[in-house]
C-alpha positions, -999 to 999 in steps of 0.1 A, spaced: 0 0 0 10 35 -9 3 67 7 -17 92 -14 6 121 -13 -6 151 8 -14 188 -13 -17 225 -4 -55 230 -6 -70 266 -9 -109 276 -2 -119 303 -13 -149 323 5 -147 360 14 -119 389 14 -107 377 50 -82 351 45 -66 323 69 -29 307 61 -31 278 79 4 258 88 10 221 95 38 206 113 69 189 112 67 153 96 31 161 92 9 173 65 -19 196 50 -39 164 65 -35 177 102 -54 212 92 -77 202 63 -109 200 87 -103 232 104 -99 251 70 -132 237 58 -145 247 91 -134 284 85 -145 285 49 -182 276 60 -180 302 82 -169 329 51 -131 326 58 -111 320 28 -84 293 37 -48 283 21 -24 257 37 7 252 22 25 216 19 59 223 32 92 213 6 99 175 16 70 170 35 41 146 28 68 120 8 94 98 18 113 106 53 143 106 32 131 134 11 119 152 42 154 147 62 171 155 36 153 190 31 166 219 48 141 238 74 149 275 49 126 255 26 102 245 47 99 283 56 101 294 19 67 275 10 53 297 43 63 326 28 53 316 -7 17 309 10 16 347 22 28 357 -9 2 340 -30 -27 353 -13 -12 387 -15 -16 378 -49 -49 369 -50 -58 402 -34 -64 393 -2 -51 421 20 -57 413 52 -43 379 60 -44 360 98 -17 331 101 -28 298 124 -4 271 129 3 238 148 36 223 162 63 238 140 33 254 122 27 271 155 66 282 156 61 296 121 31 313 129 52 331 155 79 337 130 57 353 107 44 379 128 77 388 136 86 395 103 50 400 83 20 426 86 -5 397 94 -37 403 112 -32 380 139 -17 349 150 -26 319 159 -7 294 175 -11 258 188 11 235 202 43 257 191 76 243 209 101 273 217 116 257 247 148 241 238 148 213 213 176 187 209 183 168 177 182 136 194 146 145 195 134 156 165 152 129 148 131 106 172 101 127 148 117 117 117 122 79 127 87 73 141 71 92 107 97 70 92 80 39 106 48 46 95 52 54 64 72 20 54 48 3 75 23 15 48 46 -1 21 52 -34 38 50 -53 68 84 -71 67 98 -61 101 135 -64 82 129 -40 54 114 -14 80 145 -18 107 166 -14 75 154 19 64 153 33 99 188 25 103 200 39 74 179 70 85 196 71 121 227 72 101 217 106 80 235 139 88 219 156 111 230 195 100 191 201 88 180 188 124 205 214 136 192 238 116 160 229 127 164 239 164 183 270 159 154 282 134 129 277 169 153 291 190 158 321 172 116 328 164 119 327 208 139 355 211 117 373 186 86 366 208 87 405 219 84 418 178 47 399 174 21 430 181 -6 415 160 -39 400 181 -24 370 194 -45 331 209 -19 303 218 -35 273 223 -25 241 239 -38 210 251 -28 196 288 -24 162 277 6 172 252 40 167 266 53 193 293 78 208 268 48 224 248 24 231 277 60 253 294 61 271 255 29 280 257 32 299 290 66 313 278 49 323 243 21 338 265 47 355 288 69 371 263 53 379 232 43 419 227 8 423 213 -12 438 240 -44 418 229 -34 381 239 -53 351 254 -40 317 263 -65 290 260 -61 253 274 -77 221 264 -73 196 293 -87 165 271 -62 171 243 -28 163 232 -5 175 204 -27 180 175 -57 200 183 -71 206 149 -77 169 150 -78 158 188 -111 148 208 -119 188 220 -115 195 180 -153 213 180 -147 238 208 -105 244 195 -127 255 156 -147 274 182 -123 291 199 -104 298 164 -141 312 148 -147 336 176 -115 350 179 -111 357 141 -146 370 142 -137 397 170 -107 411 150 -110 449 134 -114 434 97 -113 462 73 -134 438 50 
């Protein structure tokens, strides 16, 4: 069995528009619902599909994190291009960190971040990310238990400079935290690992918009677009966007 491979997907409703970020290893997948979600409510919605991501772990290992970012900024840029002037940024996991980084660097509306990590990162652990993505995706192609140790070791055995990369690319949107003064909801759920529920209070903490709420989900884990409090986290999302001082 193959996996289908994972697209950016655009919807297109009204002149308020929503660029919507996945995370690390994952895929358009893991924010599909919420964008349909927002379109029904009269959002127009675009998620990029990261460089390397939604293929082969070796593609995705292999691709540095300045590409990753590049198909974020490509994202912005294309619904600038569409005419869409006022643009809001929602992310998850290292969409969540990108979120950040955007609204350190971008005139967005507002940000919206969920289960970003800008505590410290080691590459022992997100190559842990890689290898368990790694593992389901060859699990998808076979079930031989040799063929799947195989590939991960020859994965284990990758340079790791893009992992490095990686972590100083989080660390770095941290120390930026005080630049964001867009409207500003970090999300996170209490079931996700302390690491991310410590980044949300830091995010909370230091970032510099002056209209910020932190919101927590005790049922939930890592990915709330698509975790068991999903209805009231689209909720939560509709009725800040709603709130905002659109122009349009």
């Amino acid at each position: 069995m193959k996996m289908v491979a994972p697209e950016s997907f655009t919807y297109k409703a009204g002149r308020r528009a929503v660029l919507l970020l996945h995370g690390y290893t994952g895929s358009t997948v893991h924010v599909r619902h919420l964008g349909r979600y927002l379109h029904e409510h009269g959002y127009t919605c675009h998620a990029p599909l990261y460089a390397g991501h939604g293929d082969v772990p070796e593609l995705l290992l292999r691709t540095r994190p300045a590409a990753w970012w590049q198909s974020v900024v490509d994202g912005y840029d294309w619904l600038q291009q569409q005419g869409y002037e006022e643009i809001a940024v929602a992310g998850v996991s290292l969409g969540g960190v990108f979120t950040l980084r955007m609204g350190t660097l971008f005139p967005v509306k507002a940000v919206i971040s969920m289960s970003a990590p800008v505590q410290e990162k080691n590459t022992a652990d997100i190559l842990q990310r890689v290898l368990d993505y790694a593992r389901w995706y060859v699990s998808l192609e076979t079930k031989d238990p040799a063929i799947i140790a195989q590939r991960l070791d020859s994965l284990a055995n990758e340079p790791l400079n893009e992992l490095e990369q990686l972590r100083q690319l989080i660390s770095s949107t941290a120390g930026r935290l005080s630049r964001i003064t867009a409207p500003a909801l970090i999300m996170q759920g209490q079931q996700d690992d302390v690491l991310y529920q410590d980044s949300a209070r830091t995010i909370y903490e230091q970032i510099g918009s002056p209209h910020k709420e932190l919101k927590w989900y005790p049922n939930s884990g890592h990915i709330l677009p698509m975790d068991v409090e999903q209805a009231q986290v689209f909720a939560d999302i509709h009725q800040f966007l709603d709130v905002l001082d659109w122009q349009v």
